[in-house]
PDB file of N, CA, C and O in Angstrom, chain B, residues numbered from 101:
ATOM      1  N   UNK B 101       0.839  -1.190   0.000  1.00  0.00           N
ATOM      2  CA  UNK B 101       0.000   0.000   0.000  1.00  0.00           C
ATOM      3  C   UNK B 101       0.882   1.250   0.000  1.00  0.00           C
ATOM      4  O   UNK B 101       1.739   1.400   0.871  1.00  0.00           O
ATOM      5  N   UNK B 102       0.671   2.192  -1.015  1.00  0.00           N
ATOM      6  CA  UNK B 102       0.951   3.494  -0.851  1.00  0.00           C
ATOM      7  C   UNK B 102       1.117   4.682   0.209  1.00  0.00           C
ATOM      8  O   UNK B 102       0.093   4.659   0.891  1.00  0.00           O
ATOM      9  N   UNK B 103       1.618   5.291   0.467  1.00  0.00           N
ATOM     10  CA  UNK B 103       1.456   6.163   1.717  1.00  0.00           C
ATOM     11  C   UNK B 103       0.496   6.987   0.628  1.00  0.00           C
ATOM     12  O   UNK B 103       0.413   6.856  -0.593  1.00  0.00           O
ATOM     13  N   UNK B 104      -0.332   8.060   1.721  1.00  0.00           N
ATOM     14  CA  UNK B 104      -1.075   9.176   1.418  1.00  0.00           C
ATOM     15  C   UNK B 104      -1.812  10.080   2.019  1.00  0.00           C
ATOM     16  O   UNK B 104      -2.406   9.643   3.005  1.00  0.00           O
ATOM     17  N   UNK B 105      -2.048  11.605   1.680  1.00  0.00           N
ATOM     18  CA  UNK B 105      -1.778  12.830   2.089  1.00  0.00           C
ATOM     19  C   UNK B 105      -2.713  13.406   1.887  1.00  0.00           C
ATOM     20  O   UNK B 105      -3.175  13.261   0.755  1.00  0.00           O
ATOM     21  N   UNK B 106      -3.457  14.328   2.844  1.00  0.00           N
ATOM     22  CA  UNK B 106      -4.642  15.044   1.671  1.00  0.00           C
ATOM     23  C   UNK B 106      -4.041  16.486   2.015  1.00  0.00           C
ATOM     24  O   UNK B 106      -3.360  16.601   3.034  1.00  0.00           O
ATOM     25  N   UNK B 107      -4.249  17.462   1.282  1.00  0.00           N
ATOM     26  CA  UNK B 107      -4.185  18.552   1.347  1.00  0.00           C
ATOM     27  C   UNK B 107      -4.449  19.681   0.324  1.00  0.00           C
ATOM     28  O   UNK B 107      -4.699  19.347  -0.834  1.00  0.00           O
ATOM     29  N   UNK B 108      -4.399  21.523   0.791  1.00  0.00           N
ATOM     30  CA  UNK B 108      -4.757  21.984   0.059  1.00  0.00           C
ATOM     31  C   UNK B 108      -3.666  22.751  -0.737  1.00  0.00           C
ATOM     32  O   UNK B 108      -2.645  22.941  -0.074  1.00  0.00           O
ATOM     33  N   UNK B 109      -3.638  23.384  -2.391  1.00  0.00           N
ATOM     34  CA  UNK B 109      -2.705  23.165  -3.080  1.00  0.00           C
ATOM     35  C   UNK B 109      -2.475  24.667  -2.962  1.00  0.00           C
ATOM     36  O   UNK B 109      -3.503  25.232  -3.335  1.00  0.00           O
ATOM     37  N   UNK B 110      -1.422  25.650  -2.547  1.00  0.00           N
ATOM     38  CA  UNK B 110      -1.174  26.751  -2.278  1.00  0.00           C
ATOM     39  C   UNK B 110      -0.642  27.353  -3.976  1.00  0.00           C
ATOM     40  O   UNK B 110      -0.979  28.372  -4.578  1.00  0.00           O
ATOM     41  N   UNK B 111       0.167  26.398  -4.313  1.00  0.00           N
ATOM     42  CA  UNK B 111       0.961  27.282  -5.023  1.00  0.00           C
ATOM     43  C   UNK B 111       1.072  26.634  -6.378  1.00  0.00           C
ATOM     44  O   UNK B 111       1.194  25.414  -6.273  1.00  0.00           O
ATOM     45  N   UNK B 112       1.066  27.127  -7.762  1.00  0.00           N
ATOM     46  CA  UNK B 112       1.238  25.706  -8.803  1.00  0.00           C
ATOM     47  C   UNK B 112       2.245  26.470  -9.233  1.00  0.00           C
ATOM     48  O   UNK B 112       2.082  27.656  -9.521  1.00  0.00           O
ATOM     49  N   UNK B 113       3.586  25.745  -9.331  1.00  0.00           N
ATOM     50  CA  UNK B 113       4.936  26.013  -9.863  1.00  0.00           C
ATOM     51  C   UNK B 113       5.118  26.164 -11.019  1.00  0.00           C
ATOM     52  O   UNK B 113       5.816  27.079 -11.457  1.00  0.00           O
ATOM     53  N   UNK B 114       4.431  25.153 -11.866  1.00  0.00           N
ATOM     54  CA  UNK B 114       4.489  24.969 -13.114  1.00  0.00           C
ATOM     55  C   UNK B 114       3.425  23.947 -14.154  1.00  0.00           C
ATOM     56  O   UNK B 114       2.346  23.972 -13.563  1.00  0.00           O
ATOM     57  N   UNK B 115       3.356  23.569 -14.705  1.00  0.00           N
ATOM     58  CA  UNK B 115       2.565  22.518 -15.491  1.00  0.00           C
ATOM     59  C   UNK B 115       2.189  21.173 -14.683  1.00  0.00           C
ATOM     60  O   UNK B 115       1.135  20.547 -14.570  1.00  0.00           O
ATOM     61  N   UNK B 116       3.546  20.983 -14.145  1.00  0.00           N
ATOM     62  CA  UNK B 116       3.432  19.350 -13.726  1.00  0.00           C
ATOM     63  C   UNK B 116       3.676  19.434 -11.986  1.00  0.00           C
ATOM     64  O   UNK B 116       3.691  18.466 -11.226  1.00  0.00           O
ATOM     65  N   UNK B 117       3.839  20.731 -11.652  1.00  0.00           N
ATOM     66  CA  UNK B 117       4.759  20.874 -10.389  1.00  0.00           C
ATOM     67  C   UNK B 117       3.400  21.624  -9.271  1.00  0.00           C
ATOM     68  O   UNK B 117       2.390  22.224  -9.639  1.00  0.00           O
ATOM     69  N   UNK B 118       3.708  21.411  -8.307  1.00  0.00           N
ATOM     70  CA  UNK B 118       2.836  22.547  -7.176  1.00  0.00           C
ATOM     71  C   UNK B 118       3.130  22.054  -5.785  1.00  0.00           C
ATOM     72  O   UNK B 118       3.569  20.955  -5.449  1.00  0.00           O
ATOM     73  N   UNK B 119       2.762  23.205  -4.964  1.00  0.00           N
ATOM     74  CA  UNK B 119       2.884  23.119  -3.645  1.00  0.00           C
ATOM     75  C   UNK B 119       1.593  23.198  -2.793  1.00  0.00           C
ATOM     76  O   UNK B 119       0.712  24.022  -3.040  1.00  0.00           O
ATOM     77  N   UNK B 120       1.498  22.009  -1.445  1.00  0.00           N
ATOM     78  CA  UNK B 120       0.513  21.799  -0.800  1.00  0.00           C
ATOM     79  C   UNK B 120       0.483  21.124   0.584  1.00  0.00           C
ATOM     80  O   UNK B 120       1.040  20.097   0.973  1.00  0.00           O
ATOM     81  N   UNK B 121      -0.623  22.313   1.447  1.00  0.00           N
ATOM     82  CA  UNK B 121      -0.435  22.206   3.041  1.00  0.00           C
ATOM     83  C   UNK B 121      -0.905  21.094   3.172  1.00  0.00           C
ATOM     84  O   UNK B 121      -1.961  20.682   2.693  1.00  0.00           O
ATOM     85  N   UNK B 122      -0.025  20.438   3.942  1.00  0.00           N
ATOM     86  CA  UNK B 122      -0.650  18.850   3.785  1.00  0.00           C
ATOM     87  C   UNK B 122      -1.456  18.721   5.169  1.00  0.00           C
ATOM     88  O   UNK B 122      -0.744  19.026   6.127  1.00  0.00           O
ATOM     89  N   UNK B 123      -2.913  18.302   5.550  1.00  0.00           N
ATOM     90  CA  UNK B 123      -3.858  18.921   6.468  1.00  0.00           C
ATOM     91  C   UNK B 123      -4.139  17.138   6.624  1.00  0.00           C
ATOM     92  O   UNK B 123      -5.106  17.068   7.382  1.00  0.00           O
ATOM     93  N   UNK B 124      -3.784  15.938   6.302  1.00  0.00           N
ATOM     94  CA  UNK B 124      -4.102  14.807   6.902  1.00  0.00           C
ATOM     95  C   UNK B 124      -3.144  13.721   6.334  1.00  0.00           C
ATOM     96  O   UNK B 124      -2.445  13.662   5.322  1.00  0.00           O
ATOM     97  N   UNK B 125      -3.345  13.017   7.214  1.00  0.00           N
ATOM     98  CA  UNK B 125      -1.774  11.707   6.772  1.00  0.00           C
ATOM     99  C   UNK B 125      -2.762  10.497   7.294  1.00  0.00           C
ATOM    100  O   UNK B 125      -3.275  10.265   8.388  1.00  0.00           O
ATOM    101  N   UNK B 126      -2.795   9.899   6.151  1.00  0.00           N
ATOM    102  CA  UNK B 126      -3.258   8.437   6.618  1.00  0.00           C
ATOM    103  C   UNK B 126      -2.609   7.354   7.570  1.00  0.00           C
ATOM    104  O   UNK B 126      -1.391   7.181   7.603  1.00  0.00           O
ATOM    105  N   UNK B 127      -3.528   6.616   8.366  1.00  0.00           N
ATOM    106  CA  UNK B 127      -2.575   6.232   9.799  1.00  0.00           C
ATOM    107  C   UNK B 127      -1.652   5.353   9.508  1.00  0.00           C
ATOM    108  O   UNK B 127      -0.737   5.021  10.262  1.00  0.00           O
ATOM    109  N   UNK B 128      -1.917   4.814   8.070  1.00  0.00           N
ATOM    110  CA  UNK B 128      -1.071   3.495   7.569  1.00  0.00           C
ATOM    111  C   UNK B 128       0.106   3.689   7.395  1.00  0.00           C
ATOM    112  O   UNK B 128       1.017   2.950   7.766  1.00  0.00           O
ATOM    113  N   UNK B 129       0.209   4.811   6.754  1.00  0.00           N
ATOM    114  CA  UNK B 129       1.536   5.572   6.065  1.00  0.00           C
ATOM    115  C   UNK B 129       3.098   5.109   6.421  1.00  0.00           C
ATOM    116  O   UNK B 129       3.438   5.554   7.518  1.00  0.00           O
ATOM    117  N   UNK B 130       3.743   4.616   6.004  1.00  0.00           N
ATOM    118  CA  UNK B 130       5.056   4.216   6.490  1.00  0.00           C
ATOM    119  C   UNK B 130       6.326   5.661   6.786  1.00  0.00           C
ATOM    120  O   UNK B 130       7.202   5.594   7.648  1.00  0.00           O
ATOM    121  N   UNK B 131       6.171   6.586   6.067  1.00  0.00           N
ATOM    122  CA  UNK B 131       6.884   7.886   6.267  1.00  0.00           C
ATOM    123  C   UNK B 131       6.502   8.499   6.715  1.00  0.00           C
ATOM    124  O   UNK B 131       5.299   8.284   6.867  1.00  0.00           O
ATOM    125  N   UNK B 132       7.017   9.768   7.339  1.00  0.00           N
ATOM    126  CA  UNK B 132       6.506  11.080   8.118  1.00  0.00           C
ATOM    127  C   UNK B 132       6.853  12.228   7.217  1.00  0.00           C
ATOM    128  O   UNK B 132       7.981  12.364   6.744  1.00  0.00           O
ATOM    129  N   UNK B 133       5.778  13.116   6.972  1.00  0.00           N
ATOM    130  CA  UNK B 133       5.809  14.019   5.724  1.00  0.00           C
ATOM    131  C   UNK B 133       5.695  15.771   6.489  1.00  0.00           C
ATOM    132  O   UNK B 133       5.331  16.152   7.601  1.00  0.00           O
ATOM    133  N   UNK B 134       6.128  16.395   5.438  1.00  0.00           N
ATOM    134  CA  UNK B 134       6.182  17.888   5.909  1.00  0.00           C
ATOM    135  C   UNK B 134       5.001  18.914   6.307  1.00  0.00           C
ATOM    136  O   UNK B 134       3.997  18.567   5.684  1.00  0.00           O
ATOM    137  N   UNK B 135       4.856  19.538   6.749  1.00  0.00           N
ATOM    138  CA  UNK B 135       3.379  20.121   6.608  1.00  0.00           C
ATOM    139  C   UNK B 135       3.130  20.719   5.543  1.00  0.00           C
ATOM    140  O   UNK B 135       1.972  20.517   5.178  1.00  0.00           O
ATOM    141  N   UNK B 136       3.839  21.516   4.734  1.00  0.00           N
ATOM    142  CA  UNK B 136       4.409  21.727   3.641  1.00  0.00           C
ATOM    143  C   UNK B 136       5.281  21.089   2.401  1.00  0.00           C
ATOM    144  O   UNK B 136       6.485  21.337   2.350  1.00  0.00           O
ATOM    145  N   UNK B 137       4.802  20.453   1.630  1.00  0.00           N
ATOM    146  CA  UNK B 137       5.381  19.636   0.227  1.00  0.00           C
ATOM    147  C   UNK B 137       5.023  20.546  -1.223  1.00  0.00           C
ATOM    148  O   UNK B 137       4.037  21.153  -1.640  1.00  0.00           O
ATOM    149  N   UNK B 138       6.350  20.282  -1.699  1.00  0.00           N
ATOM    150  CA  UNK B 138       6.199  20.335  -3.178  1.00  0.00           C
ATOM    151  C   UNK B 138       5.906  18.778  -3.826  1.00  0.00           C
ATOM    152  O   UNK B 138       6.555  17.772  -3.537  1.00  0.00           O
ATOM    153  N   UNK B 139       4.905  18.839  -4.656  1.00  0.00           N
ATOM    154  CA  UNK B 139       4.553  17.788  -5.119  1.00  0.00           C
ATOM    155  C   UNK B 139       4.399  17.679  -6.887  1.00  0.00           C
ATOM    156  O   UNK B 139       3.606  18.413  -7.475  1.00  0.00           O
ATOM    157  N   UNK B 140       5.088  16.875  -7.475  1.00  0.00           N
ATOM    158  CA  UNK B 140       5.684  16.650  -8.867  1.00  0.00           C
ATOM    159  C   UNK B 140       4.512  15.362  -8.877  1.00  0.00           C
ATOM    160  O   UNK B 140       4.405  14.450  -8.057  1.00  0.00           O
ATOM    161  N   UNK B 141       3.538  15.678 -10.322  1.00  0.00           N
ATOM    162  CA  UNK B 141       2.630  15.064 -10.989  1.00  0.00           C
ATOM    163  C   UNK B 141       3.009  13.655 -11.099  1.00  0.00           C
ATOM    164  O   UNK B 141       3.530  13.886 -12.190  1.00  0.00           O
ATOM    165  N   UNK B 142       3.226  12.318 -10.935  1.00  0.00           N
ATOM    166  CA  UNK B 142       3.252  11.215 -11.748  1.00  0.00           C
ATOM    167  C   UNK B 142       2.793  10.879 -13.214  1.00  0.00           C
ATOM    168  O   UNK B 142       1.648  10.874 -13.668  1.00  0.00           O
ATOM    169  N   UNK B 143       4.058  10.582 -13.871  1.00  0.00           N
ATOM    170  CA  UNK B 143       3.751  10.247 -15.194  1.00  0.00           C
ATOM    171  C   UNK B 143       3.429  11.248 -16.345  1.00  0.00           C
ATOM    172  O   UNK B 143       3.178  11.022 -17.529  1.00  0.00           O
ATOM    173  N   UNK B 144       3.520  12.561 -15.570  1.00  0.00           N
ATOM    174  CA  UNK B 144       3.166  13.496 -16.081  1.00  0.00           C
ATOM    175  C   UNK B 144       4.819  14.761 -16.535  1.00  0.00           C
ATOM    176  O   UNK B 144       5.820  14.967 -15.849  1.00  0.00           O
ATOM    177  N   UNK B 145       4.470  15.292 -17.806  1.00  0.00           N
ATOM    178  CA  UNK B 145       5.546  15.797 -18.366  1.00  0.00           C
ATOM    179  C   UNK B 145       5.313  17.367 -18.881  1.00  0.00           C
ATOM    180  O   UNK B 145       5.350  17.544 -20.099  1.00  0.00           O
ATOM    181  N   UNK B 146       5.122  18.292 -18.182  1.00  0.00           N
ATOM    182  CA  UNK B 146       4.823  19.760 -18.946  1.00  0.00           C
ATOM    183  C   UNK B 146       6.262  20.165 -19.795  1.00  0.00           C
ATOM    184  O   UNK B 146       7.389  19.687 -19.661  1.00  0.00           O
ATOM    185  N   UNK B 147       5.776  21.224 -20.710  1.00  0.00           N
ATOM    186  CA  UNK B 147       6.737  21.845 -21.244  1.00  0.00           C
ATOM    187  C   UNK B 147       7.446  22.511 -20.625  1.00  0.00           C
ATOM    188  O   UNK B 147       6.767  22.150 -19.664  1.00  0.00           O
ATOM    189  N   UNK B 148       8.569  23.511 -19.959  1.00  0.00           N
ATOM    190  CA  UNK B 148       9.415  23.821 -19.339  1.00  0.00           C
ATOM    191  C   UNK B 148       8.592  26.049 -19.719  1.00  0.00           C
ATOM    192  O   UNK B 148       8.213  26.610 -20.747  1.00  0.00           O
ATOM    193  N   UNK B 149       8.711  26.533 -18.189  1.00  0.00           N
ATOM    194  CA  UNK B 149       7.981  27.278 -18.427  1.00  0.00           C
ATOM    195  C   UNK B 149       8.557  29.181 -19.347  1.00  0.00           C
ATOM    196  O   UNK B 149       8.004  30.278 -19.423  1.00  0.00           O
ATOM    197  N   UNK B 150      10.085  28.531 -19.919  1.00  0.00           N
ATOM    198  CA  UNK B 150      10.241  29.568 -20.777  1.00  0.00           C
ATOM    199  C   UNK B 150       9.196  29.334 -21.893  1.00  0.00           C
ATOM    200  O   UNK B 150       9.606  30.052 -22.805  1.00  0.00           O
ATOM    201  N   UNK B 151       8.199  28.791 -22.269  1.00  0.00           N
ATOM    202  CA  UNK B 151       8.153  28.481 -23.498  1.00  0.00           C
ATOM    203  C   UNK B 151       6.593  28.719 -23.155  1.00  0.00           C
ATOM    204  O   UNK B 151       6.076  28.444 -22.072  1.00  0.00           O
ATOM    205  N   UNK B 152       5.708  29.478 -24.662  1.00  0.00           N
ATOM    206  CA  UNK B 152       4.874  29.428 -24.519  1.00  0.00           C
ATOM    207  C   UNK B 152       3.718  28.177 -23.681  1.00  0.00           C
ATOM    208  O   UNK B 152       3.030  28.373 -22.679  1.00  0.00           O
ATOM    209  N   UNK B 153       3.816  27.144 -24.360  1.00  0.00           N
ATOM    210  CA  UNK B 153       3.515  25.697 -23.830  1.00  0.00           C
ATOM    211  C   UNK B 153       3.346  25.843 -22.376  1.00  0.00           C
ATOM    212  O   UNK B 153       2.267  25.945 -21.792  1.00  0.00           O
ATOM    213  N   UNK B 154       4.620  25.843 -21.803  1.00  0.00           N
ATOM    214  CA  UNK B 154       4.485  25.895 -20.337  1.00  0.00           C
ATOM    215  C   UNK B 154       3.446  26.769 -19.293  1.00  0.00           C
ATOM    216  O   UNK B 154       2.891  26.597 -18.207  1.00  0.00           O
ATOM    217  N   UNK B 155       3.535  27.636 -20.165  1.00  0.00           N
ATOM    218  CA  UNK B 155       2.707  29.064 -19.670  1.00  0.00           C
ATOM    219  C   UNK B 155       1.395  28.707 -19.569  1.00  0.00           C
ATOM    220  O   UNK B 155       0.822  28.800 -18.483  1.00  0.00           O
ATOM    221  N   UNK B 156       0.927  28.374 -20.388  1.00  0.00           N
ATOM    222  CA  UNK B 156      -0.276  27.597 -20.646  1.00  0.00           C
ATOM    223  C   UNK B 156      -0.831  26.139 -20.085  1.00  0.00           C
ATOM    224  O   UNK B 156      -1.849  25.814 -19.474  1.00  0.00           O
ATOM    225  N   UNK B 157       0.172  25.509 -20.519  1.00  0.00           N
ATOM    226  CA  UNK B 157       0.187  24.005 -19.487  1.00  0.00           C
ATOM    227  C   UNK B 157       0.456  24.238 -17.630  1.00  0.00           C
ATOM    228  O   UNK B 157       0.481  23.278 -16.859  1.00  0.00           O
ATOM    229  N   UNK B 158       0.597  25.370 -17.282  1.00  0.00           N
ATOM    230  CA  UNK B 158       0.661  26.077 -15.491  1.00  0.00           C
ATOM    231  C   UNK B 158      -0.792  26.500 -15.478  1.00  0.00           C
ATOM    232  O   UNK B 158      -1.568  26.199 -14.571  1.00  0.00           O
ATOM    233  N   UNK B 159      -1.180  27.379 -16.783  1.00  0.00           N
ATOM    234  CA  UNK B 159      -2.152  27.945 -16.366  1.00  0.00           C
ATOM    235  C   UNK B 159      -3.759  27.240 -16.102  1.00  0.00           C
ATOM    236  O   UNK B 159      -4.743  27.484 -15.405  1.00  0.00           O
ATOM    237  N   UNK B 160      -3.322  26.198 -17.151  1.00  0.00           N
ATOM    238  CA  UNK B 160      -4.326  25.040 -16.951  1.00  0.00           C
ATOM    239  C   UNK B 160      -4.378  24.699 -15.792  1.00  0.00           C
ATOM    240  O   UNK B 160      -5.279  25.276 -15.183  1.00  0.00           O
ATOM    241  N   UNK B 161      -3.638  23.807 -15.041  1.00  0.00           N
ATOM    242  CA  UNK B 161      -3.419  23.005 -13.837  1.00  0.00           C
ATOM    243  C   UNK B 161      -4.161  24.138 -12.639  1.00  0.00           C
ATOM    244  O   UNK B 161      -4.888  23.813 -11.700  1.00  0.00           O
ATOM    245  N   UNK B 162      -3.696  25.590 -13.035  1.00  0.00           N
ATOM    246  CA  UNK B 162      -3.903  26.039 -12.219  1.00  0.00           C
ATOM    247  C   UNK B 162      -5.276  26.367 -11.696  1.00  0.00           C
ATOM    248  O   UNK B 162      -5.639  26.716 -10.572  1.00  0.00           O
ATOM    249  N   UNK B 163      -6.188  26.087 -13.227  1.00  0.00           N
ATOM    250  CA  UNK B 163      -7.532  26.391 -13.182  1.00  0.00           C
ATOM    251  C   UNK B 163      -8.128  24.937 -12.265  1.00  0.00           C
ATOM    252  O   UNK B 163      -9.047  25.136 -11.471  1.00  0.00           O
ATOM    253  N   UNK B 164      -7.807  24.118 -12.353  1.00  0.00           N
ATOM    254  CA  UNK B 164      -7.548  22.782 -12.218  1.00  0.00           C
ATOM    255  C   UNK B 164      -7.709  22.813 -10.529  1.00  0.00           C
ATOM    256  O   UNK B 164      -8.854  22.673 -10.100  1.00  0.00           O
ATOM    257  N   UNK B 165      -6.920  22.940  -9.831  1.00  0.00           N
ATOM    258  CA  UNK B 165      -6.140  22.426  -8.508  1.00  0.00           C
ATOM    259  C   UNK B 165      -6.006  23.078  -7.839  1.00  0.00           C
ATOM    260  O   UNK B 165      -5.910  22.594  -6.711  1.00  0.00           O
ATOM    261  N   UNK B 166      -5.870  24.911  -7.947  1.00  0.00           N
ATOM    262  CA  UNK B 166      -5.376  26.141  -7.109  1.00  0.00           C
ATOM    263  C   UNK B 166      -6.049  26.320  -6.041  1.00  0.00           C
ATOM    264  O   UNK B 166      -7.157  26.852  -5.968  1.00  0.00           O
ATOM    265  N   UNK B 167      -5.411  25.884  -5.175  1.00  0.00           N
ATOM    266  CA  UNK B 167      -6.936  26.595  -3.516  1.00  0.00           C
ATOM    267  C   UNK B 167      -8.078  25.119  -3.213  1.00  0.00           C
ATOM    268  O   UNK B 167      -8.908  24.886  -2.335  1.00  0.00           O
ATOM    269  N   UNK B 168      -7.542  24.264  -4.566  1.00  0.00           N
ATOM    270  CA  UNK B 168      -8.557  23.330  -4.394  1.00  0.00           C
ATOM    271  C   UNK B 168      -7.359  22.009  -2.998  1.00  0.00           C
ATOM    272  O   UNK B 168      -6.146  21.886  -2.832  1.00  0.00           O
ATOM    273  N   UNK B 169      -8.765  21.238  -2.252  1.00  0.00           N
ATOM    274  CA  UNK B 169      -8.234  20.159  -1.410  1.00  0.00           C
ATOM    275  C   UNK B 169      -7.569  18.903  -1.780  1.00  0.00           C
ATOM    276  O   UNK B 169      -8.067  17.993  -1.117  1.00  0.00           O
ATOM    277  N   UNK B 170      -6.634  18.474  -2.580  1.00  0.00           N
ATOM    278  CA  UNK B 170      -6.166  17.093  -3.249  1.00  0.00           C
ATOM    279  C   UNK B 170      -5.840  15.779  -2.276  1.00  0.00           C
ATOM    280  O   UNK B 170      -5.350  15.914  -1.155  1.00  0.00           O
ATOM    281  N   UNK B 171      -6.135  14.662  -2.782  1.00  0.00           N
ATOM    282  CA  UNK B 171      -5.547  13.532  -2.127  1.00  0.00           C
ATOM    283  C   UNK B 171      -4.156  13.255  -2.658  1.00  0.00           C
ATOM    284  O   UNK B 171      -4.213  13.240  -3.888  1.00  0.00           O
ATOM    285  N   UNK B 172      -2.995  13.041  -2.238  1.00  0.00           N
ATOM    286  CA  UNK B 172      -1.649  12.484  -2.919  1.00  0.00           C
ATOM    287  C   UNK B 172      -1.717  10.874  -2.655  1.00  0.00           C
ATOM    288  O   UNK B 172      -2.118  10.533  -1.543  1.00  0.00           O
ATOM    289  N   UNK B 173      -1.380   9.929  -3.527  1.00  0.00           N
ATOM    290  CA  UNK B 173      -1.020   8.906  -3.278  1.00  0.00           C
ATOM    291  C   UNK B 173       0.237   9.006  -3.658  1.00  0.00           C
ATOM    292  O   UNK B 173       0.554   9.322  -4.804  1.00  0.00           O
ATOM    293  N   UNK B 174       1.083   8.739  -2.706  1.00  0.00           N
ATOM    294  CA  UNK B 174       2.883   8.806  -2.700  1.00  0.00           C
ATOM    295  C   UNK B 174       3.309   7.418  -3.779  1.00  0.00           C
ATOM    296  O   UNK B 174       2.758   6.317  -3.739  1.00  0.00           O
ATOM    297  N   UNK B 175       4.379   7.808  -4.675  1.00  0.00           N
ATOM    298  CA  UNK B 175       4.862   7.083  -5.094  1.00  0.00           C
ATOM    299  C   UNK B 175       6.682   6.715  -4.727  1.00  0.00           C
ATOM    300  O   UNK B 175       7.278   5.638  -4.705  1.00  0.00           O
ATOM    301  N   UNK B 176       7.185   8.199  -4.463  1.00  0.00           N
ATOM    302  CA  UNK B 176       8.360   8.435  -4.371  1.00  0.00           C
ATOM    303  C   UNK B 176       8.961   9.738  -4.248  1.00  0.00           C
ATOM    304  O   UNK B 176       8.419  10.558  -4.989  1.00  0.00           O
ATOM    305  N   UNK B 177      10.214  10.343  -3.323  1.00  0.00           N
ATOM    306  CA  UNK B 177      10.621  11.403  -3.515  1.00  0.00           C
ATOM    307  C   UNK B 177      11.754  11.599  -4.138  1.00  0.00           C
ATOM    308  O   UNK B 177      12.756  11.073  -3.653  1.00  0.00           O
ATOM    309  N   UNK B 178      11.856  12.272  -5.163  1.00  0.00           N
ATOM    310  CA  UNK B 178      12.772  12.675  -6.205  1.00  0.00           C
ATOM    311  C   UNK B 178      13.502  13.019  -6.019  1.00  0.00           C
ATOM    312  O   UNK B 178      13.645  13.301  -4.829  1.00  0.00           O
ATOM    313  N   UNK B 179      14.642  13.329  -6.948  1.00  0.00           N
ATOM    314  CA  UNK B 179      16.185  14.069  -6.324  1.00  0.00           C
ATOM    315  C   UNK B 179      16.004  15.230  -6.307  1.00  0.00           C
ATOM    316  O   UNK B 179      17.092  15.741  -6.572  1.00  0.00           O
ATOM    317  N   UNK B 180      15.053  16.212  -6.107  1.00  0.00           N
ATOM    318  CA  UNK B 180      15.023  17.631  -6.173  1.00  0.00           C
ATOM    319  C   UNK B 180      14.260  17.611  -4.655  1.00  0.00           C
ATOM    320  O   UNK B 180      14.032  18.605  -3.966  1.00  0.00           O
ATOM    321  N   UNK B 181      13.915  16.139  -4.310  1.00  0.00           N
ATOM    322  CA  UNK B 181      13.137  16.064  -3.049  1.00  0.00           C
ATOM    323  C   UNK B 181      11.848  16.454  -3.035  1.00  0.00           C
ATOM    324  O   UNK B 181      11.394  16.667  -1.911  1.00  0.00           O
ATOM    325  N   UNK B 182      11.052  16.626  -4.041  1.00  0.00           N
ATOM    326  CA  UNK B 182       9.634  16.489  -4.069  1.00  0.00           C
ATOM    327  C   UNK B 182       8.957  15.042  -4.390  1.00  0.00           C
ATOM    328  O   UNK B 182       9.364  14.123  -5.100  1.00  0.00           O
ATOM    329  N   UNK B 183       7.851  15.166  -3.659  1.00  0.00           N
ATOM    330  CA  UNK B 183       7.250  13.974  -3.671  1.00  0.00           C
ATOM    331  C   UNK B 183       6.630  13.537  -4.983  1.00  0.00           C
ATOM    332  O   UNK B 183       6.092  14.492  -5.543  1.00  0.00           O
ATOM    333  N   UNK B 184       6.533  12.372  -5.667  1.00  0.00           N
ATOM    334  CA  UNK B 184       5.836  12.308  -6.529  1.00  0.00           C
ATOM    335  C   UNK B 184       5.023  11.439  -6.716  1.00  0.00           C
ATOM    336  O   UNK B 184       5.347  10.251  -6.717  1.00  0.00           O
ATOM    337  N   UNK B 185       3.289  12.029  -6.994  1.00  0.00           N
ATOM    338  CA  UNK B 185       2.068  11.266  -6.530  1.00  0.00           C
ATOM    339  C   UNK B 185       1.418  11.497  -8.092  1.00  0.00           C
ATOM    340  O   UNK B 185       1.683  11.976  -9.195  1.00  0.00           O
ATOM    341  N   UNK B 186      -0.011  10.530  -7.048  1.00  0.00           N
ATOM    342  CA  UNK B 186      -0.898  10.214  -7.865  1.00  0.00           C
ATOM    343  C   UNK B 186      -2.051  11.459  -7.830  1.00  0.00           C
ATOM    344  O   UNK B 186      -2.809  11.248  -6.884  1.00  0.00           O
ATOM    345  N   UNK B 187      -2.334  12.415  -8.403  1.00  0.00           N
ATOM    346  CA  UNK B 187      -3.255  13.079  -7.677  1.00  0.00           C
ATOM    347  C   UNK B 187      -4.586  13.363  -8.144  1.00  0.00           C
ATOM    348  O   UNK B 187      -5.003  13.765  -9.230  1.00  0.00           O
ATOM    349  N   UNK B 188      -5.470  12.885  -6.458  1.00  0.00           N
ATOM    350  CA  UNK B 188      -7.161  13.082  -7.014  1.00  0.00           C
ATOM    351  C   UNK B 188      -7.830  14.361  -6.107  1.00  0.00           C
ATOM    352  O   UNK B 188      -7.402  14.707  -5.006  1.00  0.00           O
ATOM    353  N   UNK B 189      -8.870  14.925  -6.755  1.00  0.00           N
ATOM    354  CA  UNK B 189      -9.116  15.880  -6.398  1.00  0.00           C
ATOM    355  C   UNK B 189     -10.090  15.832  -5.097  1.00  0.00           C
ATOM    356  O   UNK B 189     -10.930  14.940  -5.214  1.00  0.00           O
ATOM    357  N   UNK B 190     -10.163  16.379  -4.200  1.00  0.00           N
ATOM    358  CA  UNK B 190     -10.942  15.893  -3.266  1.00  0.00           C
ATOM    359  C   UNK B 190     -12.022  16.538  -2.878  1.00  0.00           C
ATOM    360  O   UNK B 190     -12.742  16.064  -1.999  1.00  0.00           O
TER     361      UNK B 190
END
């Protein structure tokens, strides 16, 4: 089983990227998480945000997720040290 997180999404970095107060931790969870995470999309690839694309692919997500409550299902934390999940909207 996955660890997982619910929380609400403060900040969207970029296309694939955002930040979120993490407001519940499931009791199962094998790790102890920040109250604060940056969290990197699973499987998911935006354009890089010099580029029109990106601008657009942020602004989406942002319509998307911003202020909204998400569930993370943890997959792994990356070498930049963000977590990277599964994410449903809650």
């Amino acid at each position: 089983m996955s660890d997982v997180i619910l929380g609400k999404v403060t900040r969207v970095v970029d296309g694939d990227t955002f930040d979120v107060n993490v407001t519940h931790y499931h009791k199962a969870n094998t790790y102890q998480y920040n109250d604060a995470e940056r969290i990197r999309i699973a499987d998911a690839n935006a354009p890089e945000m010099g580029s029109i694309s990106g601008i657009l692919a942020k602004s989406r997500l942002e319509k998307e997720i911003d202020g909204r409550v998400v569930k993370l299902v943890i997959q792994s934390r990356d070498t930049f040290h963000r977590l990277v999940c599964n994410v449903n909207l809650g």
